[in-house]
N, C-alpha and C positions, 0 to 999 in steps of 0.2 A: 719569836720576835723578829721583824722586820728590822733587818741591818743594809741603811742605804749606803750603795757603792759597794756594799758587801761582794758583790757579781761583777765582773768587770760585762758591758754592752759589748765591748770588741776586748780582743788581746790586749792587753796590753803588756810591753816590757820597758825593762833597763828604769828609764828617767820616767817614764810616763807612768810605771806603775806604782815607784816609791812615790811620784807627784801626789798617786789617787789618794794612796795610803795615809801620805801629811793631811790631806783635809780630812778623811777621815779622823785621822786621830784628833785633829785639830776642833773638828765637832764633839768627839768622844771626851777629848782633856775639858770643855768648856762646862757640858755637861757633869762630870766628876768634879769639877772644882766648884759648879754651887752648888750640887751636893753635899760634897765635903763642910762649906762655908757656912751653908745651913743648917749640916747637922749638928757643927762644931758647938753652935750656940753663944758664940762670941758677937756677933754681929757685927763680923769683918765682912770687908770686901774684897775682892783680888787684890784690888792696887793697894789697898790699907794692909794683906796679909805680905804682899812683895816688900810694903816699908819694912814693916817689922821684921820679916825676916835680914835686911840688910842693920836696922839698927841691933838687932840681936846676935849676928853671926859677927860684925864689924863693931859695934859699939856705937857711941853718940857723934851725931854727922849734922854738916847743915844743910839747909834745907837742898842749896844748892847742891851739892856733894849727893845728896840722894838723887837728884833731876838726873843728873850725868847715870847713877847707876842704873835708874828706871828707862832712863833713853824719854824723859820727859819733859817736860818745858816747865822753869821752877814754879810759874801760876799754877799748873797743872799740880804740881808737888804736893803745895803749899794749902790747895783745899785738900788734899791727902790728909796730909800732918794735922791740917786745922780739926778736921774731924776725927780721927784717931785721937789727937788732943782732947774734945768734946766727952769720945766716950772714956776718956781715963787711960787708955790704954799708951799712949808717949807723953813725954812730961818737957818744957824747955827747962836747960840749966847754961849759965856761962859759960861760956867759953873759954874757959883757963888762958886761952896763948890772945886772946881778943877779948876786953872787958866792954869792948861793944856791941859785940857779934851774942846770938846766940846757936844751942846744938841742941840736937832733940833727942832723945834719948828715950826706951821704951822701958816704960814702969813696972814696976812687980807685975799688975797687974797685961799687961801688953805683951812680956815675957812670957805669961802663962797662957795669955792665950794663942800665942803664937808656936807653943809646945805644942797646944790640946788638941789645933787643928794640925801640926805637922804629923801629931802619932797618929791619930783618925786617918789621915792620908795617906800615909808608910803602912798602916792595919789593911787599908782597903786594894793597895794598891798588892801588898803582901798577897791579898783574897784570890785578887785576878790571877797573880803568881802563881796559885798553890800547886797547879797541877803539872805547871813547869820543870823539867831538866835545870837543877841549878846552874851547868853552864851554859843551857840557852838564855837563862838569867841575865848570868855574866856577860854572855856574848850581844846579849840585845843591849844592857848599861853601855858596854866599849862601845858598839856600832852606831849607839844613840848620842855620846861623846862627840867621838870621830865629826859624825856628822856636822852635831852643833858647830863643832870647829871649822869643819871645811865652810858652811853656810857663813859666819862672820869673820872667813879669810875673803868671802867676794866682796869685791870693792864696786862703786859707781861707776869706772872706767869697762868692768868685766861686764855687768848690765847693760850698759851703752854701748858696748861692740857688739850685744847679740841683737839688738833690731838695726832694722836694715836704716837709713835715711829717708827714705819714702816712703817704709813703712807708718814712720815715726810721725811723717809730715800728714800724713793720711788717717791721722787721728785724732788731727786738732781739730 
């Protein structure tokens, strides 16, 4: 099978080859996830399996409250929820601390499927592992952490100081 970027065209090091690598994997993660999504047989979506995983891992949230964790705008959310609602899978209930407010909360049914697809994805992803070094394992979870972290310590200030001013203006 034909693995593009597999080959670097020139050298590449340091920044530039872990850059190649993120889109790869970036194309390889999108691919495994509607894999996954469709093999699951739930008829979730990304954004429907990202709610549920926060209302499953965190408990029953509003809508807003999910917007902020998804990094999404709450219209965006909100046909999340509305759909997920649709198929059964979240359910709204009051608000204990707000008898105006509602929180959405994921149903038996939403629960489970948000299991069926997580172990299909821990099984598959376990597959890619098997021929692994458990501390190359280990070592690739920490350095995949690490990283997450370093990537959402950059700030818009950090961005902005690496083009130049005339670069910037010579792209509008």
């Amino acid at each position: 099978m034909t693995r593009p970027g597999a080959g670097p065209a020139a050298p590449a090091a340091g920044p530039d080859r872990v850059a190649m690598q993120l889109v790869r994997l970036k194309k390889s993660m999108e691919l495994f996830r509607a894999r996954v999504l469709r093999a699951s047989g739930h008829g979730l979506e990304g954004s429907g399996l990202a709610v549920l995983f926060h209302l499953t891992t965190d408990g029953p949230a509003r809508t807003s409250r999910l917007a902020d964790l998804l990094g999404l705008d709450p219209s965006t959310t909100s046909r999340h929820v509305a759909a997920l609602e649709r198929s059964g899978h979240v359910e709204r209930v009051a608000d204990p601390d707000d008898g105006r407010a509602w929180l959405v909360q994921a149903s038996p049914s939403g629960r489970q499927a948000f299991e069926d697809t997580r172990a299909l994805r821990n099984a598959l992803v376990g597959r890619a592992l098997a021929g692994w070094d458990p501390a190359d394992v280990d070592a690739l979870a920490t350095a995949l952490a690490r990283f997450n972290d370093s990537v959402l310590d950059l700030d818009a200030g950090t961005v902005d100081a690496l083009v130049a001013p005339t670069t910037r203006k010579d792209r509008r």
